[in-house]
C-alpha positions as CSV (number, residue, x, y, z in Angstrom):
1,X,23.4,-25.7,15.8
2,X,25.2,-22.8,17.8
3,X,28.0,-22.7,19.2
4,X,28.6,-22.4,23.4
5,X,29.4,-19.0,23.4
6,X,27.1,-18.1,20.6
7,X,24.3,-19.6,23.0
8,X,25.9,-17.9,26.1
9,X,26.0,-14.5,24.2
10,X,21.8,-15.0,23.8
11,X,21.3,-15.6,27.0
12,X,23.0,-13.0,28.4
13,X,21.5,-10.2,25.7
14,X,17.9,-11.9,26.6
15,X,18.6,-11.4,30.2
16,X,20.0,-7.9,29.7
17,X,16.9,-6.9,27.7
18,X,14.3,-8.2,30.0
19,X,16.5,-6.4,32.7
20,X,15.8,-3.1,30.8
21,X,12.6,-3.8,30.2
22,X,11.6,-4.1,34.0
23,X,13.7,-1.6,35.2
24,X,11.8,1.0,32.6
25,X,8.6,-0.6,33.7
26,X,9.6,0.3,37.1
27,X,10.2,4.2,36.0
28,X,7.1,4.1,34.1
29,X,5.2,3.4,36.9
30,X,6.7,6.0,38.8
31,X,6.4,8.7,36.2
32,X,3.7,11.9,36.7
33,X,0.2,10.0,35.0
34,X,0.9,7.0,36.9
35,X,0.0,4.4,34.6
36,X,-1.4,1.8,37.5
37,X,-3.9,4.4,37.9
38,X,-5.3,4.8,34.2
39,X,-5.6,1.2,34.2
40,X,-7.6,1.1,37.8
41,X,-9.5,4.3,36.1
42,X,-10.8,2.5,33.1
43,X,-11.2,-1.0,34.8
44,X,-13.5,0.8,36.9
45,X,-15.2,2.5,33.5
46,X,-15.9,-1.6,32.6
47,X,-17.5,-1.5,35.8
48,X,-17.9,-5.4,35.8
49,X,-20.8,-6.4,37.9
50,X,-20.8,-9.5,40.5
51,X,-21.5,-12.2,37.9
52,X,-19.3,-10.8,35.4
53,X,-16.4,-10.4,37.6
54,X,-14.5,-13.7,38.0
55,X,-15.1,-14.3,34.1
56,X,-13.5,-10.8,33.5
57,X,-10.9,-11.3,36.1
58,X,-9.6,-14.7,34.4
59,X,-9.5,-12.9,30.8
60,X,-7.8,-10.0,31.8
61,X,-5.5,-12.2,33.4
62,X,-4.9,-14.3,30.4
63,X,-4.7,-11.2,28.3
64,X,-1.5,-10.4,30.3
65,X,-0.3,-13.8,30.3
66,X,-0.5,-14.2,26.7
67,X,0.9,-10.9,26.1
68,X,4.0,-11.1,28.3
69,X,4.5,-15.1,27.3
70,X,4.7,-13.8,23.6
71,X,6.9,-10.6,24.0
72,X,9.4,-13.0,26.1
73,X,9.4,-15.5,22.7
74,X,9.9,-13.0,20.1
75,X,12.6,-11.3,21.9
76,X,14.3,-15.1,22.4
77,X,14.1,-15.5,18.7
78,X,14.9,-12.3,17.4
79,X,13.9,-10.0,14.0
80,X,12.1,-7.1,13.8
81,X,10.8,-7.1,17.3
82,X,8.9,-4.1,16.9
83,X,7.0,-5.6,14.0
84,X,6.2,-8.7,15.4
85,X,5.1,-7.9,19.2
86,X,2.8,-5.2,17.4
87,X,1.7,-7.9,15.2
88,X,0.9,-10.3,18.0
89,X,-0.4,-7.7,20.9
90,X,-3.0,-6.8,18.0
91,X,-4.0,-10.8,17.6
92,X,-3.8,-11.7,21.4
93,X,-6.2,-8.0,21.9
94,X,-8.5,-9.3,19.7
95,X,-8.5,-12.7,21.4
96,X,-9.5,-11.4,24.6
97,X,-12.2,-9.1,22.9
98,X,-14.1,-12.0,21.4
99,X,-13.6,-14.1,25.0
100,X,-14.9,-10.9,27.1
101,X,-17.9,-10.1,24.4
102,X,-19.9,-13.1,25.3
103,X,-19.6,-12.0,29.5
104,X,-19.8,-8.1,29.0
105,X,-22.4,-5.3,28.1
106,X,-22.0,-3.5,25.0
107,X,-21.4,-0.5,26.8
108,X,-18.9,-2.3,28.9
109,X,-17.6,-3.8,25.5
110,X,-16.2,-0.2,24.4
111,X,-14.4,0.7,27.6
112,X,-13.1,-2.7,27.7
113,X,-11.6,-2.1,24.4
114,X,-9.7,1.2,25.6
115,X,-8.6,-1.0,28.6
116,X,-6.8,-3.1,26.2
117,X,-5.7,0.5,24.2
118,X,-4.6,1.9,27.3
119,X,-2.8,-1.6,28.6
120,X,-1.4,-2.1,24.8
121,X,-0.1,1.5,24.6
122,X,1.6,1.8,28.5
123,X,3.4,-2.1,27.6
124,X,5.0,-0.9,24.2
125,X,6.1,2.5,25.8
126,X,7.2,1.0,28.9
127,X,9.3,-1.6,26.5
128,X,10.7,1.1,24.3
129,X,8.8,-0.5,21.5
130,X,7.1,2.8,20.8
């Protein structure tokens, strides 16, 4: 289908871009706002109580899973990648909304949602992507 060096060439502009995509992790993170702590700040909003915890723990978890498994696909296969990891942080969000709503309070509910917001916004920064 491709060629060696055509197949070489991805690989090596996949592995550049995730390289850029840590390394501006890594500044994000150390930026004024520190981003770590918004996320502690709202998880702590959600305030998930001892029977909710290990149900929220595994579907946060998976959020991130999901998230990062699908950015590293659409960058392999190219396109608008803007588009698409918008497109598919918006499905895999509203995933892990419906999977949380049956363990959480409504209350808890709507801060969970600006966890994602604040998660979603902080990853497509931190990529570039926005």
């Amino acid at each position: 289908m491709y060629s060696l060096s055509n197949t070489v060439a991805r690989q090596a502009f996949f592995a550049t871009l995730v390289a850029m995509i840590a390394v501006s992790t890594v500044f994000a993170a150390s930026a004024p706002g520190d981003p770590q702590k918004e996320i502690l700040d709202q998880v702590n909003k959600v305030a998930p109580t001892a029977e909710q915890l290990d149900d929220f723990r595994d579907i946060f978890r998976e959020y991130y899973r999901q998230r990062n498994d699908a950015s590293r696909r659409i960058l392999r296969f190219g396109g608008d990648v803007a588009i698409k990891v918008e497109m598919k942080l918006r499905k895999i969000t509203e995933e892990s909304i419906k999977s949380i709503s049956v363990v959480l309070t409504d209350k808890q509910l709507d801060n969970y949602r600006e966890l994602l917001r604040i998660a979603n916004v902080q990853f497509l920064e931190s990529a570039g992507l926005n």
